[in-house]
KEKE-3310 file (N, C-alpha, C; in steps of 0.2 Angstrom, whole numbers, plus 5000, padded with zeros to 4 digits):
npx = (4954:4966:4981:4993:5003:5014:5017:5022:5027:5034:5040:5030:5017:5024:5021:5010:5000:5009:5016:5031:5030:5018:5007:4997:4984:4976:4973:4962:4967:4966:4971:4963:4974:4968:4956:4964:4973:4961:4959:4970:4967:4954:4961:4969:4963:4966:4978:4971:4975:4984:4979:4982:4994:5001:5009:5010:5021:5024:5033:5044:5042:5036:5018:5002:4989:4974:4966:4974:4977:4983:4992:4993:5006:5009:5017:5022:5028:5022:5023:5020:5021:5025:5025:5042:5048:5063:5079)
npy = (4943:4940:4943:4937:4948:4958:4966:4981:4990:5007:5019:5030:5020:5007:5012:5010:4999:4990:4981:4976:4970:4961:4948:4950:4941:4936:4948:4960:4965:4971:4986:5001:5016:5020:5011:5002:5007:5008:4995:4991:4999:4995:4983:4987:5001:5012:5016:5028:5040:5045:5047:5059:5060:5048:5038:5025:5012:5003:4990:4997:5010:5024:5028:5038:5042:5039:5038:5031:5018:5001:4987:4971:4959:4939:4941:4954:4970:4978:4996:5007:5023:5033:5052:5056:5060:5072:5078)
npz = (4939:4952:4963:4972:4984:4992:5006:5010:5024:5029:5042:5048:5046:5050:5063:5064:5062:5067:5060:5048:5036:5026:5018:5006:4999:4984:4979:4968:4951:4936:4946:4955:4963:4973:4978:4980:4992:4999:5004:5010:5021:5026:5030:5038:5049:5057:5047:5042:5048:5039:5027:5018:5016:5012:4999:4988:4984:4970:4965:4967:4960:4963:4966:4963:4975:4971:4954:4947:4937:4943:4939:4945:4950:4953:4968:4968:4974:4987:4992:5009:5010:5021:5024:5025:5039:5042:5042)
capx = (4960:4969:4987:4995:5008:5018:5016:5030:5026:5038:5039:5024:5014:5025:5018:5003:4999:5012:5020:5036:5026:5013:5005:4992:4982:4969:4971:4959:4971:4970:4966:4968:4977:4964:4956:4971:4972:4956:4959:4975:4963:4950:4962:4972:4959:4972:4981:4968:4979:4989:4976:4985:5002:5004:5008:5010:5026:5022:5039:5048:5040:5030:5010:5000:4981:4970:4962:4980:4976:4992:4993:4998:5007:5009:5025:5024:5029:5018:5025:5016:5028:5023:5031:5048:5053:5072:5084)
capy = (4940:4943:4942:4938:4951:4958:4973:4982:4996:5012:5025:5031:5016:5002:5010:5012:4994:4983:4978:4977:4968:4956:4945:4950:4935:4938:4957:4960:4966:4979:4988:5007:5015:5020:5003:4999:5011:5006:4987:4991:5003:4988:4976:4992:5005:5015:5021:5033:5044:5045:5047:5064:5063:5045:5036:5019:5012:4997:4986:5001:5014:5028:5028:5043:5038:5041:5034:5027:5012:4997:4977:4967:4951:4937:4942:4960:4971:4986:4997:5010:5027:5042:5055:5055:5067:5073:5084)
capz = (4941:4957:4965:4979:4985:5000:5007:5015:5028:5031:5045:5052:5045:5052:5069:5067:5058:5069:5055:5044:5030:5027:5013:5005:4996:4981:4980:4960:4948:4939:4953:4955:4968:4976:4979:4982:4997:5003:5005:5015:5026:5029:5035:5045:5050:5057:5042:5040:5050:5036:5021:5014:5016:5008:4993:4986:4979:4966:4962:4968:4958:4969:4965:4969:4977:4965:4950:4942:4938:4943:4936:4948:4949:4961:4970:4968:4982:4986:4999:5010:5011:5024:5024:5031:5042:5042:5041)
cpx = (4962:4977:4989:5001:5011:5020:5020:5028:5032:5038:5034:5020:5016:5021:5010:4997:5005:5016:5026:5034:5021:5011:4998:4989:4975:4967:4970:4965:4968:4965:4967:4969:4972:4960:4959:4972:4966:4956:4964:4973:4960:4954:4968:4968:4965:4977:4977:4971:4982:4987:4980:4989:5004:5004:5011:5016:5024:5028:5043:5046:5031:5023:5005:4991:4976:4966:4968:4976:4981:4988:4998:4999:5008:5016:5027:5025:5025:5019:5018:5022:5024:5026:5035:5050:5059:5074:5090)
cpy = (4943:4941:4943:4942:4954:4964:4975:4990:5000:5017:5023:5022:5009:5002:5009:5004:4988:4979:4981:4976:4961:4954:4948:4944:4939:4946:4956:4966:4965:4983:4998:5009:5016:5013:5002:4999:5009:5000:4987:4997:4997:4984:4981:5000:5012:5020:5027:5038:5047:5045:5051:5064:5055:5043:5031:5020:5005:4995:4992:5008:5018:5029:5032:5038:5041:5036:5030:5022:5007:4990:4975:4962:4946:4940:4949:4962:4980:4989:5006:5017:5033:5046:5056:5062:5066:5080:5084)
cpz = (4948:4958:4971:4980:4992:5000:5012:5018:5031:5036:5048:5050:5047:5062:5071:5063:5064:5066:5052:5037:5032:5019:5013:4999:4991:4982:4970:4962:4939:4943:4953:4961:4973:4979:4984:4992:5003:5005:5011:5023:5031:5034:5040:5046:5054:5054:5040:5042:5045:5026:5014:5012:5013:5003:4994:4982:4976:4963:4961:4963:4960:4961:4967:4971:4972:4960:4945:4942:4938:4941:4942:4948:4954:4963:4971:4976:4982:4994:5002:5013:5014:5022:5028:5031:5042:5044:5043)
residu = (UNK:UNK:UNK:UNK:UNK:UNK:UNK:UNK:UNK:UNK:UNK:UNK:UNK:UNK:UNK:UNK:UNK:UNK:UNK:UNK:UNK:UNK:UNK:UNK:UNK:UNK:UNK:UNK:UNK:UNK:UNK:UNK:UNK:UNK:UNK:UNK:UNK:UNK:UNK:UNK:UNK:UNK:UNK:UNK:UNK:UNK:UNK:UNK:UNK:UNK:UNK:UNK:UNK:UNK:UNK:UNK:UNK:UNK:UNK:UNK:UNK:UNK:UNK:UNK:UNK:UNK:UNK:UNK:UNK:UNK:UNK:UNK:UNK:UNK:UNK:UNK:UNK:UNK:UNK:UNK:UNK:UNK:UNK:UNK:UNK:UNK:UNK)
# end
């Protein structure tokens, strides 16, 4: 199975990708974060900057990279979260 969903970039990964968000079409599901991870490489080589220090939110609930495995559906929203600097 696959699902199409919409990928929303934050922080460092809006610069480094160009984006705000984007559609992804036909992403297999279930997929693990990992995968995951690496599909949104493929199509932004780039975020590899950013290997260590992110994580994946899936329908608002943070994803570490790894072996988790997520169900996705069409319409989900899968975001890419740096770390945000502050203070």
């Amino acid at each position: 199975m696959s699902a199409q969903v919409c990928v929303l970039y934050f922080a460092k990964s809006v610069e480094l990708t160009g984006l705000k968000e984007e559609e992804f079409v036909a992403v297999p599901t279930p997929i693990s974060s990992r995968d995951l991870w690496r599909l949104l490489l493929q199509r932004h080589p780039r975020l590899s900057l950013l290997q260590h220090q992110v994580v994946l939110a899936v329908r608002q609930q943070y994803v570490a990279i790894g072996d988790q495995v997520v169900t996705l559906e069409d319409g989900d929203e899968v975001a890419v979260v740096p770390p945000l600097s502050g203070g």
